[in-house]
SERO-4910 file (N, C-alpha, C, O; in steps of 0.05 Angstrom, whole numbers):
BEGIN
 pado doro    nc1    nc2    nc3   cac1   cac2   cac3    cc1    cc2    cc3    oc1    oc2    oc3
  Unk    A   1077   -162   -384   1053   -174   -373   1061   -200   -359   1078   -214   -370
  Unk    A   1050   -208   -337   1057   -232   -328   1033   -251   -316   1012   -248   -303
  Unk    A   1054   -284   -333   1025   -295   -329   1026   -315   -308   1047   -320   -296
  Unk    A   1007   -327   -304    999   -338   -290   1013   -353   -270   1009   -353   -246
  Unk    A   1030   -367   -285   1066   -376   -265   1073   -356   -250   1079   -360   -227
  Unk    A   1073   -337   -258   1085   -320   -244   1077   -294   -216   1091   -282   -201
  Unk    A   1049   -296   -221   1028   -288   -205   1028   -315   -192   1032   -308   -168
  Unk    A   1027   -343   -192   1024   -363   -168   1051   -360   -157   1049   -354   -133
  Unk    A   1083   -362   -168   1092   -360   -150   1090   -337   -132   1089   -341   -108
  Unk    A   1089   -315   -142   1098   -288   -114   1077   -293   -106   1074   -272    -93
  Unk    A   1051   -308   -102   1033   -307    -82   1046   -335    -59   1047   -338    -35
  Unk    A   1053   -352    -83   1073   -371    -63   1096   -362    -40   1096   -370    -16
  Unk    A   1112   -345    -50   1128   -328    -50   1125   -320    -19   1140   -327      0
  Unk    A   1098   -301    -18   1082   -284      1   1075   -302     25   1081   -298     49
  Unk    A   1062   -322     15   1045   -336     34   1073   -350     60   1073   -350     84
  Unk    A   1089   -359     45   1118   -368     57   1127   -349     75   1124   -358     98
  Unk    A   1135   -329     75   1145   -303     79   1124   -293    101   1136   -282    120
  Unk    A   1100   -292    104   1082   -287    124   1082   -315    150   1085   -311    174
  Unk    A   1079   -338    138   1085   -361    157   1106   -365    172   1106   -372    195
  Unk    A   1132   -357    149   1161   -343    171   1157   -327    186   1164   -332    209
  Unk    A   1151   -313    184   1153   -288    197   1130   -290    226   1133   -278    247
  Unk    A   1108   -307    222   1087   -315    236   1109   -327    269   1117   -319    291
  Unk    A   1108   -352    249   1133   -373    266   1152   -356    273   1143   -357    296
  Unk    A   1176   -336    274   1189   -332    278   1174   -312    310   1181   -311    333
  Unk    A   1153   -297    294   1148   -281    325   1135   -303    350   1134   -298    374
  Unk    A   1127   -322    340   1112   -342    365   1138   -351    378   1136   -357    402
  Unk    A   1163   -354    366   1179   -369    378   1203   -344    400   1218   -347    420
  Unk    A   1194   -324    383   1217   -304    393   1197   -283    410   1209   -261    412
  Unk    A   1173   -281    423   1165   -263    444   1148   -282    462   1145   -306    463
  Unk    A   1137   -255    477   1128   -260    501   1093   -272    501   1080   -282    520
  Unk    A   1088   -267    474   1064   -272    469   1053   -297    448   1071   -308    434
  Unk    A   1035   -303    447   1019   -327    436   1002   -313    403    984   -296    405
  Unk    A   1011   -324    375    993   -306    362    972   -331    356    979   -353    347
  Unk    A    942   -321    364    923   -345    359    911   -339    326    914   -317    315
  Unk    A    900   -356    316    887   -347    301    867   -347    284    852   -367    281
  Unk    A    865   -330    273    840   -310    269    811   -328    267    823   -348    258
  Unk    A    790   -334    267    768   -341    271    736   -324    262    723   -308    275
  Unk    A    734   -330    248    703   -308    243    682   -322    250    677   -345    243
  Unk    A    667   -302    266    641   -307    282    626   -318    268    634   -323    245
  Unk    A    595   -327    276    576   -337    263    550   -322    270    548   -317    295
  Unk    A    532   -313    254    508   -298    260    494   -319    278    496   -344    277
  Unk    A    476   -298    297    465   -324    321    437   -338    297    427   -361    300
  Unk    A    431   -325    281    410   -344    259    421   -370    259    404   -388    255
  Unk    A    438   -376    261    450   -406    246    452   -418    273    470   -417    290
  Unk    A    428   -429    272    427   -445    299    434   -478    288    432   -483    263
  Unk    A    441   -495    301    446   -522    305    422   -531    296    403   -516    300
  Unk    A    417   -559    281    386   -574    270    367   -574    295    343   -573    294
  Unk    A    382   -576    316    361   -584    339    362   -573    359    364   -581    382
  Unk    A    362   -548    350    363   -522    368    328   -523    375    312   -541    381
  Unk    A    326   -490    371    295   -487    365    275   -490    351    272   -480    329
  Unk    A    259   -503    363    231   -514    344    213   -503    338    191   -504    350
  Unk    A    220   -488    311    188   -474    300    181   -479    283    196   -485    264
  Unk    A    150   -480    284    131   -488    266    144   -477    241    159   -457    239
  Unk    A    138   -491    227    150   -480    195    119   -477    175     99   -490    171
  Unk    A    129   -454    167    101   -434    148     98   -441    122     78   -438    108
  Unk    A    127   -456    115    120   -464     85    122   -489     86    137   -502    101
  Unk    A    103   -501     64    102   -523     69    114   -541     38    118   -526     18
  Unk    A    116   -562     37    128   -573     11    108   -578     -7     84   -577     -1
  Unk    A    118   -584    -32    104   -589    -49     85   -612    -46     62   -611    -53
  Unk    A     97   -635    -33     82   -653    -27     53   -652     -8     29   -658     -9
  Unk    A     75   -639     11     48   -628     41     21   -617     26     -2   -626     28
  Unk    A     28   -599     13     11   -576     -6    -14   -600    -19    -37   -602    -10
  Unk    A     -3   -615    -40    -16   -632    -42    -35   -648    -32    -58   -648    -41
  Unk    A    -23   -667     -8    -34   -680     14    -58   -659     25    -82   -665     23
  Unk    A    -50   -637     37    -67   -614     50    -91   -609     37   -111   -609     51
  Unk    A    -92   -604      2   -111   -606    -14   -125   -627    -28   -145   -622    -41
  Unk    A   -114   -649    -25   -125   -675    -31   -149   -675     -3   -173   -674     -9
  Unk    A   -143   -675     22   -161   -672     47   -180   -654     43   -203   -663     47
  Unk    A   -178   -624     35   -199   -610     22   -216   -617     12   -238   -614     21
  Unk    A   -208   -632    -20   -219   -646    -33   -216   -615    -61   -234   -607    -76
  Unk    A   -186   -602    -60   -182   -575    -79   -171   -596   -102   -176   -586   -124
  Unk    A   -157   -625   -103   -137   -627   -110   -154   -666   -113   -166   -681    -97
  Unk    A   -147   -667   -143   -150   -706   -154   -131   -713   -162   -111   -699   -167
  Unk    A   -134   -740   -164   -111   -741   -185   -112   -738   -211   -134   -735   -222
  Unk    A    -91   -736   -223    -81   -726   -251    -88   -694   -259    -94   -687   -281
  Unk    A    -87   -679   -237    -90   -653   -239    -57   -651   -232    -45   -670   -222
  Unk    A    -48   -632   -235    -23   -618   -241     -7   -607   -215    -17   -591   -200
  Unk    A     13   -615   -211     27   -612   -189     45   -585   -180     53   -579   -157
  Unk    A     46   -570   -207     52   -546   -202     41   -528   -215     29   -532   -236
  Unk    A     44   -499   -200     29   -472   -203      2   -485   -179    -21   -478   -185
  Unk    A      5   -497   -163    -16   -504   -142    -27   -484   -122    -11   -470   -109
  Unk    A    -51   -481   -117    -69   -453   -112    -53   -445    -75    -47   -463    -58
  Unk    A    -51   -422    -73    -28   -429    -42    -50   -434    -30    -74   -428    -34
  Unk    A    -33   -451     -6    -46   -462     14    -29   -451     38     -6   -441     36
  Unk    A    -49   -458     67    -38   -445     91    -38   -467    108    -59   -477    116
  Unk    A    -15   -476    117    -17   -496    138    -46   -497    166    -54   -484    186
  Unk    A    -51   -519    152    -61   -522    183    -53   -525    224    -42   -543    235
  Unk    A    -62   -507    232    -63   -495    256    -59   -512    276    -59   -503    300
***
């Protein structure tokens, strides 16, 4: 069985051995190895990308929203609060 020393080095071991071998082909051909990069789903836009209205609203908003109703006093309970729908 082998423990744990010994599973870090041959992963040590490995990782060395791929980096040689990496370095050795960038230096010895004709080609460039770039590397690797993973995409990003276009959902994940930047903070100040596009601006849309947002449907949910916070706990606080919720509050405020129904305090203006007149659904909501004080010392009534801040959660399990009846849903509300943003105003338009």
């Amino acid at each position: 069985m082998m423990n744990l020393v010994t599973v870090r080095n041959r992963l040590v071991y490995l990782l060395e051995l791929s980096y040689l071998k990496c370095n050795f082909l960038a230096k010895n051909s004709s080609f460039v190895i770039l590397p690797i990069t993973m995409s990003r789903h276009p959902s994940f836009k930047p903070p100040g990308g596009l601006a849309v209205k947002r449907n949910v609203l916070k706990r606080f908003e919720r509050v405020e929203l129904l305090r203006q109703r007149g659904q909501w006093k004080e010392g009534d309970r801040v959660v399990s609060l009846i849903k509300t729908k943003p105003e338009e």
